[in-house]
Backbone as a chain_set.jsonl record, in Angstrom:
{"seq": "XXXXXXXXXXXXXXXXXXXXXXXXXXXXXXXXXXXXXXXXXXXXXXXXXXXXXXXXXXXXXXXXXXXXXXXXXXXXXXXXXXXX", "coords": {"N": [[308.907, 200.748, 84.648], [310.546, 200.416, 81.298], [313.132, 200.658, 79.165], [314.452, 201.295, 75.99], [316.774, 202.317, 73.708], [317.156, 202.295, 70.231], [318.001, 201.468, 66.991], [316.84, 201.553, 63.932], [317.102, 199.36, 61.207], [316.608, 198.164, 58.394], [313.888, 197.435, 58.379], [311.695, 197.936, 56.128], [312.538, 196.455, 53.949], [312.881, 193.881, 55.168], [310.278, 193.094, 56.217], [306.698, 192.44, 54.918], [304.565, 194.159, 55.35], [305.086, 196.559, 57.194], [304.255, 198.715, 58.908], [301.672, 197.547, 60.023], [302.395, 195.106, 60.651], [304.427, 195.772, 62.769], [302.421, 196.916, 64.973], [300.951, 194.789, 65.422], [302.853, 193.102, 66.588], [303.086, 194.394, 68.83], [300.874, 194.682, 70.408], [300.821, 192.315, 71.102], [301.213, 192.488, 73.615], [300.439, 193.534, 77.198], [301.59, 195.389, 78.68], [301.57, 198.812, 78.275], [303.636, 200.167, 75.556], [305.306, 202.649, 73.997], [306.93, 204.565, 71.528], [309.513, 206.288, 70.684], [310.73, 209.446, 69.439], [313.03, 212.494, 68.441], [311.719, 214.296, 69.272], [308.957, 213.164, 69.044], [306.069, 211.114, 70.005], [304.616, 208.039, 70.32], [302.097, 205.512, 70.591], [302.58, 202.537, 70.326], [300.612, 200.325, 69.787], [298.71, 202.063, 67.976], [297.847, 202.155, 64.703], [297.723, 204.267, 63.176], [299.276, 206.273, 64.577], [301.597, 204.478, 64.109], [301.92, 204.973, 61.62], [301.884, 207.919, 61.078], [304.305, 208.145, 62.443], [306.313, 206.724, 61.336], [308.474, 204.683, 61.054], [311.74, 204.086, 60.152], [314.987, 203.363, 58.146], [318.143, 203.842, 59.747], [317.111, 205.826, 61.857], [317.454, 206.781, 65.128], [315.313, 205.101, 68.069], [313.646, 205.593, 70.898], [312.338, 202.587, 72.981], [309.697, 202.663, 74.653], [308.765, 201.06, 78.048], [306.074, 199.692, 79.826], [305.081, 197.668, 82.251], [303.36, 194.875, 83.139], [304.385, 192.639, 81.377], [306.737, 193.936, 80.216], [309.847, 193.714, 79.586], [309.34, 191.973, 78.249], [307.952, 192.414, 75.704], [309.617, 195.335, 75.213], [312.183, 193.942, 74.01], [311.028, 192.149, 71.8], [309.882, 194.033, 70.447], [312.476, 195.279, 69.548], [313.557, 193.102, 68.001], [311.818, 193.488, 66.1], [312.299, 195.829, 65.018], [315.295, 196.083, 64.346], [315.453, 194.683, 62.617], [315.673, 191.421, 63.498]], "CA": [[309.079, 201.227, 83.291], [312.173, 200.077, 80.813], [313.209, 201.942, 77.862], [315.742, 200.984, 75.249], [317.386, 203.148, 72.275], [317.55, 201.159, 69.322], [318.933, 202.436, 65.498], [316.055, 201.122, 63.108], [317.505, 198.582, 59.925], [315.961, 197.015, 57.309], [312.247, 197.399, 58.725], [310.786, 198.227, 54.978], [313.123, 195.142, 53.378], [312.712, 193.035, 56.222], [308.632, 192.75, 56.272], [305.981, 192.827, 53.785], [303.816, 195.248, 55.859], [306.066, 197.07, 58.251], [303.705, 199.262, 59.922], [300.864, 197.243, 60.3], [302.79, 194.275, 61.735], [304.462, 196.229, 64.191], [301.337, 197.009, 65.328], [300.584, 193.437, 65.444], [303.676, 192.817, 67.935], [302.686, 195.754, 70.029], [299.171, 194.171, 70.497], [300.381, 190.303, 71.537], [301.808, 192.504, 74.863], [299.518, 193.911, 77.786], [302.364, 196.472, 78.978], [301.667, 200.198, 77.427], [304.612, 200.621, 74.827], [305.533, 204.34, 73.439], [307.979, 204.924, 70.527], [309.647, 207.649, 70.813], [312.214, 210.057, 68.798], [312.65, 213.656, 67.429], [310.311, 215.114, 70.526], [307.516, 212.322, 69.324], [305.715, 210.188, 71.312], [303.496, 207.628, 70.153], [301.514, 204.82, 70.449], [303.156, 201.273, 69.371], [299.862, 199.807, 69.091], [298.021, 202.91, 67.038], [298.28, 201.753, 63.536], [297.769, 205.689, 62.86], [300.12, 206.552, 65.2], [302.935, 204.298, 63.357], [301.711, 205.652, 60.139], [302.836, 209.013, 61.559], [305.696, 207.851, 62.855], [307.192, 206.262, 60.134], [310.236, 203.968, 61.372], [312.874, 204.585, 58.886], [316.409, 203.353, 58.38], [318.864, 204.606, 60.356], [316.139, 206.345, 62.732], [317.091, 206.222, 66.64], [314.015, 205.489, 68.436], [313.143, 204.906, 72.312], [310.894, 201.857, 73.471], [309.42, 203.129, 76.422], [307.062, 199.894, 78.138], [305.448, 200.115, 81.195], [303.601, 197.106, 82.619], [303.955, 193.413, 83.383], [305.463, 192.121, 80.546], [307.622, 194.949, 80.177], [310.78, 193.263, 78.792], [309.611, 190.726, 76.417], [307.595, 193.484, 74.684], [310.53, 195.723, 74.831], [312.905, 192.536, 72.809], [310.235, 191.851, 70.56], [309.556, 196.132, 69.87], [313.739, 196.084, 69.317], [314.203, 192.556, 67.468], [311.32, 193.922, 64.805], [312.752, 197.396, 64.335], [316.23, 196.238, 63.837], [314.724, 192.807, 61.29], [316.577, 190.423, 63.802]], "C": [[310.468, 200.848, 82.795], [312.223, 200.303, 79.498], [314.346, 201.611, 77.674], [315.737, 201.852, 74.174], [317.911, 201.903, 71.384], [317.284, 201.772, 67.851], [317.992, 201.473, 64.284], [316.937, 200.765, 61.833], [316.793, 198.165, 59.388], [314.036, 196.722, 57.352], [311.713, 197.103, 56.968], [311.336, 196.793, 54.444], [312.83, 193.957, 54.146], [310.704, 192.266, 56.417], [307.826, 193.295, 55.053], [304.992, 194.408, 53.801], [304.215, 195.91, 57.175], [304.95, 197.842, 59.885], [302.462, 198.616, 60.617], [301.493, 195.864, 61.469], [303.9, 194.618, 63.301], [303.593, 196.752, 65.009], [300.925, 195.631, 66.085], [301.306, 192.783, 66.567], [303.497, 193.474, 69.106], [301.71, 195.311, 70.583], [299.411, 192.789, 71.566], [300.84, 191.305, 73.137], [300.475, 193.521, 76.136], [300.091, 195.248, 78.053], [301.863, 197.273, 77.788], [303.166, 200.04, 76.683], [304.607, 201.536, 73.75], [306.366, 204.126, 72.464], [308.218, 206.348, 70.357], [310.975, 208.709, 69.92], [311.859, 211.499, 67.961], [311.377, 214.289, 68.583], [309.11, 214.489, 69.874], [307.098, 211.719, 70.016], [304.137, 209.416, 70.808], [303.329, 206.311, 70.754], [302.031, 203.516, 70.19], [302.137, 200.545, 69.146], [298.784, 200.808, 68.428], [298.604, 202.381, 65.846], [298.493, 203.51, 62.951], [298.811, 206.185, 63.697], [301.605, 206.206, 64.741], [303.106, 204.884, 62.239], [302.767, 207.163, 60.298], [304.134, 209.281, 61.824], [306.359, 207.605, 62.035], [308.493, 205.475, 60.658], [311.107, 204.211, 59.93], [314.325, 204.047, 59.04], [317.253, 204.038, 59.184], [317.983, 206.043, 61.519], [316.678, 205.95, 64.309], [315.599, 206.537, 67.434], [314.155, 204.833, 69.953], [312.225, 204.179, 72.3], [311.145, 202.126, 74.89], [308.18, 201.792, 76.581], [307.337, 200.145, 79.456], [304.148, 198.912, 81.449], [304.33, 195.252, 83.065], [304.864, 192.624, 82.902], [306.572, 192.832, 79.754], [308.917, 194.768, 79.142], [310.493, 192.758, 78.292], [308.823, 191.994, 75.503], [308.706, 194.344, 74.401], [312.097, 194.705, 73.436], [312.156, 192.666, 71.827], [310.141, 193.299, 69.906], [311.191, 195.955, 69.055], [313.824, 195.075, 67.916], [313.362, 192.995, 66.042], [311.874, 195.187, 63.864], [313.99, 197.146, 63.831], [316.08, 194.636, 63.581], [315.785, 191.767, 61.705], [315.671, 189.084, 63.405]], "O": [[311.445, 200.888, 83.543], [311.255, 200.096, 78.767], [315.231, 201.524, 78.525], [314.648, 202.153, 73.686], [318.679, 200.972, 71.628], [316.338, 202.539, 67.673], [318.664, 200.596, 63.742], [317.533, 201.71, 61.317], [315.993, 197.534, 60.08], [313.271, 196.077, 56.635], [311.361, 195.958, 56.687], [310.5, 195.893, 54.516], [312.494, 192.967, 53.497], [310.28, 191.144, 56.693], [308.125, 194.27, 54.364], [304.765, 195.279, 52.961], [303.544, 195.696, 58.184], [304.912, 197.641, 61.099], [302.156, 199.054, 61.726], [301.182, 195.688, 62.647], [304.056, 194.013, 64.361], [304.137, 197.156, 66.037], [300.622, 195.585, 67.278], [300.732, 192.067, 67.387], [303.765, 193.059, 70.233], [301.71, 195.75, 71.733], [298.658, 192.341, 72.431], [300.734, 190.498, 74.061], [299.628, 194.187, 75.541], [299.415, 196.242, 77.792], [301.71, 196.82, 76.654], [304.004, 199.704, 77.52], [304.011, 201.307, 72.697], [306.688, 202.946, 72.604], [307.473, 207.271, 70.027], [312.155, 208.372, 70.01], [310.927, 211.706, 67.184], [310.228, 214.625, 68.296], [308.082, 215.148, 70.034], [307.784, 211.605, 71.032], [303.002, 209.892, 70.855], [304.266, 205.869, 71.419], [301.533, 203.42, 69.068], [302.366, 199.81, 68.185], [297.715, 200.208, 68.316], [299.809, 202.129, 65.857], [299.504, 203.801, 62.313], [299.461, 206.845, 62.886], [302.567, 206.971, 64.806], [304.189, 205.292, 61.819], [303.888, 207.405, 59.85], [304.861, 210.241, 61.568], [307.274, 208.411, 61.865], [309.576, 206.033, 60.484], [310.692, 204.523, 58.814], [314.876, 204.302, 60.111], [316.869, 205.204, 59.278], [318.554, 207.107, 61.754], [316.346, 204.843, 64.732], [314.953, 207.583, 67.486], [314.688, 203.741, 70.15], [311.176, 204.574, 71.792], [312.011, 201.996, 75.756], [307.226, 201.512, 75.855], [308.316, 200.591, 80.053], [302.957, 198.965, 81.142], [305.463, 194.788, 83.192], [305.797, 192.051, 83.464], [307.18, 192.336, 78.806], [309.059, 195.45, 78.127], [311.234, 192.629, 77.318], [309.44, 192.386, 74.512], [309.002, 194.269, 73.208], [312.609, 195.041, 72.368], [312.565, 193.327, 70.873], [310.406, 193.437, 68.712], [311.235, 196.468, 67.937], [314.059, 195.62, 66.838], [313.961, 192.925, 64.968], [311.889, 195.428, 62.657], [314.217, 197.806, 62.817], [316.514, 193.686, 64.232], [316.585, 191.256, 60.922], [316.145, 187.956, 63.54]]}, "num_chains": 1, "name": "protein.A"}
């Protein structure tokens, strides 16, 4: 398991459809990956689950992944949330 804290920027400015395509990155990976913050705990590929969630500016959030490809899903989870 490998879990990074990372300070959400520009998500809404940055993409046309924020929640759906992080969804979409969550998906290309096999590893389970959680998002987590504020005692939540969801889903990174539930599209209802991000809905809920809401990423937000200035938001710290945990990627928790758990699985083979562990770190490149974790990169890709961080470089979308903070619109590298």
């Amino acid at each position: 398991m490998s879990k990074k804290n990372v300070i959400v920027s520009n998500v809404s400015e940055g993409h046309d459809n924020p929640i759906a395509e992080l969804v979409q990155v969550a998906c290309q990976f096999d590893s389970d990956i959680m998002l987590e913050s504020d005692n939540r705990r969801i889903n990174a590929k539930s599209i209802m689950g991000i809905m809920a969630f809401n990423p937000s500016d200035g938001m710290s959030v945990d990627i928790v992944a758990e699985g083979a490809d562990e770190e490149a899903a974790l990169d890709a989870i961080e470089k979308f949330l903070v619109c590298e």
